[in-house]
C-alpha positions in Angstrom: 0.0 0.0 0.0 1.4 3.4 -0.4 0.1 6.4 1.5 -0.6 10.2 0.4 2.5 12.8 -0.3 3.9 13.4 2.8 6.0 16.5 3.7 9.9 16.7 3.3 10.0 16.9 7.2 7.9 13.3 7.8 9.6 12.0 5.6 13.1 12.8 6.9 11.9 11.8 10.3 10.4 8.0 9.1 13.5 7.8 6.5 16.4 10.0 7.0 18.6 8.2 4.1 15.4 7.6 1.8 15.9 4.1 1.9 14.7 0.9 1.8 14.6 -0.7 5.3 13.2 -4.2 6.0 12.5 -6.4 9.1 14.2 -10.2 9.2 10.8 -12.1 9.3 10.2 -15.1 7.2 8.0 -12.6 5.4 9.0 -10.2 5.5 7.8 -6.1 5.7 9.6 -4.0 3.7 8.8 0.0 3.5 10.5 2.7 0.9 9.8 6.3 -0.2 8.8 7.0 -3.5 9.6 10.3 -5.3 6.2 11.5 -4.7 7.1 11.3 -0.2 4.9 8.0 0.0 5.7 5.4 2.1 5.4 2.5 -0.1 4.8 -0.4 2.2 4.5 -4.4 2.4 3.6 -5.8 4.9 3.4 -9.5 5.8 -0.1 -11.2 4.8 -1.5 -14.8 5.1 -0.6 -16.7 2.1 -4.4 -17.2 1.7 -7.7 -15.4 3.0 -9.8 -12.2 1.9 -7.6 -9.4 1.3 -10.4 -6.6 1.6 -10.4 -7.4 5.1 -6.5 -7.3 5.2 -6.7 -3.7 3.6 -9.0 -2.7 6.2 -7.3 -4.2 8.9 -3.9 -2.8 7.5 -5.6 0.9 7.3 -6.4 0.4 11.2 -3.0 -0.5 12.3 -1.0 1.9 10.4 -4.1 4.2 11.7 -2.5 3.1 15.0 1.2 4.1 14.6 2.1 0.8 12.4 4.2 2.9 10.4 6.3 5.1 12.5 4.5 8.8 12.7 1.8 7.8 10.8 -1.5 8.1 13.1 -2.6 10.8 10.6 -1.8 9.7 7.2 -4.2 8.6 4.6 -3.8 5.3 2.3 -4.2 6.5 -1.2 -3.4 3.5 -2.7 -3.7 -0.7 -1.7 -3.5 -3.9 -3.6 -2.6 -7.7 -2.8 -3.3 -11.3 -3.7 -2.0 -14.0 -3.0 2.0 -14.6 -2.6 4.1 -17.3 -5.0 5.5 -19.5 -1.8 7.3 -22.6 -1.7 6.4 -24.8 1.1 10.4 -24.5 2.6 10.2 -20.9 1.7 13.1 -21.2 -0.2 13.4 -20.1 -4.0 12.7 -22.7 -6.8 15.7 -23.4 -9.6 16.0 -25.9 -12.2 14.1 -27.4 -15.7 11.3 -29.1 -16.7 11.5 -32.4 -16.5 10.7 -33.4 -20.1 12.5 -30.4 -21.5 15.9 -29.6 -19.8 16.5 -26.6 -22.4 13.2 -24.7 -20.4 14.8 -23.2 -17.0 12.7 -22.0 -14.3 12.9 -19.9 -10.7 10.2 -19.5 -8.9 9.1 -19.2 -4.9 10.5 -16.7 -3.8 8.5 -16.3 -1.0 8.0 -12.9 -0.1 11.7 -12.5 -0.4 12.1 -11.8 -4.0 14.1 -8.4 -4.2 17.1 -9.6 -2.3 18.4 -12.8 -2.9 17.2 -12.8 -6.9 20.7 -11.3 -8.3 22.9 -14.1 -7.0 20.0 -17.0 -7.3 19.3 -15.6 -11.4 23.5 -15.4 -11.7 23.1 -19.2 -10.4 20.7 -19.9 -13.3 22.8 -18.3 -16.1 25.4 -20.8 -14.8 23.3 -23.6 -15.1 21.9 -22.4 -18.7 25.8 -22.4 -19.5 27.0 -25.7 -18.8 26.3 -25.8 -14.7 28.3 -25.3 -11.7 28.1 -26.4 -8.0 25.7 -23.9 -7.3 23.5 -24.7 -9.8 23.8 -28.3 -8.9 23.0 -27.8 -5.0 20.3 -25.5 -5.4 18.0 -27.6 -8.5 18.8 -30.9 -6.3 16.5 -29.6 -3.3 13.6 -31.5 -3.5 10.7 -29.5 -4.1 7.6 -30.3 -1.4 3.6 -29.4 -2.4 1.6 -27.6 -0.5 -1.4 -29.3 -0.3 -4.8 -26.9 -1.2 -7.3 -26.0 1.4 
């Protein structure tokens, strides 16, 4: 969700560097400042469930001070659905099984900004003949998540 413009001042006291900043969760929350001053915000949602109700409950706790100096700021903008997870929460690499020439990643799991440089840098090495990496991470076995 992303909030209304907010002025130079707010925003140098929520983000003095106007930068990114994360918690360590396994899903993790993750706020930034756009160019416009508005918090851009993710926060941690059930992988499943009605996501009106998370908007509303969202606009209640930021409401609340959820984001820091925020009691009076207006959401201008939401969205959501439901998150690409792997059941270890650990990215996907490898091919299909029928057709070793098709490469895939996938699963990141709510982490997908930070470790996709060195996990796609993996898969380039495994397009071009392989590597170690590549090897390690296609040969974890890959669980289902059963459907509700």
């Amino acid at each position: 969700m992303s909030t209304e413009p907010l002025s130079d001042e707010l925003i140098e006291r929520i983000s003095p560097l106007r930068g990114a900043f994360s918690d360590i969760r396994p899903v993790i929350n993750y706020y930034r400042v756009t160019r416009e001053n508005r918090p851009a915000v993710r926060q941690r949602h059930p992988l499943c469930g009605v996501y009106a109700e998370r908007f509303r409950r969202l606009e209640s706790h930021l409401a609340g001070g959820g984001l820091p100096l925020s009691r009076d700021v207006k959401i201008d903008f939401a969205w959501g659905g439901p998150m690409a997870c792997s059941a270890n929460l650990f990215p996907q690499i490898g091919t299909l099984r029928d057709h070793n020439n098709v490469f895939y990643v996938q699963g990141y799991s709510g982490f997908g900004v930070t470790p996709s440089h060195i996990v796609c840098k993996i898969l380039a090495e495994g397009i071009n003949g392989g590597s170690d990496r590549y090897r390690l991470l296609s040969s974890i076995p890959h669980a289902t998540i059963p459907r509700s």
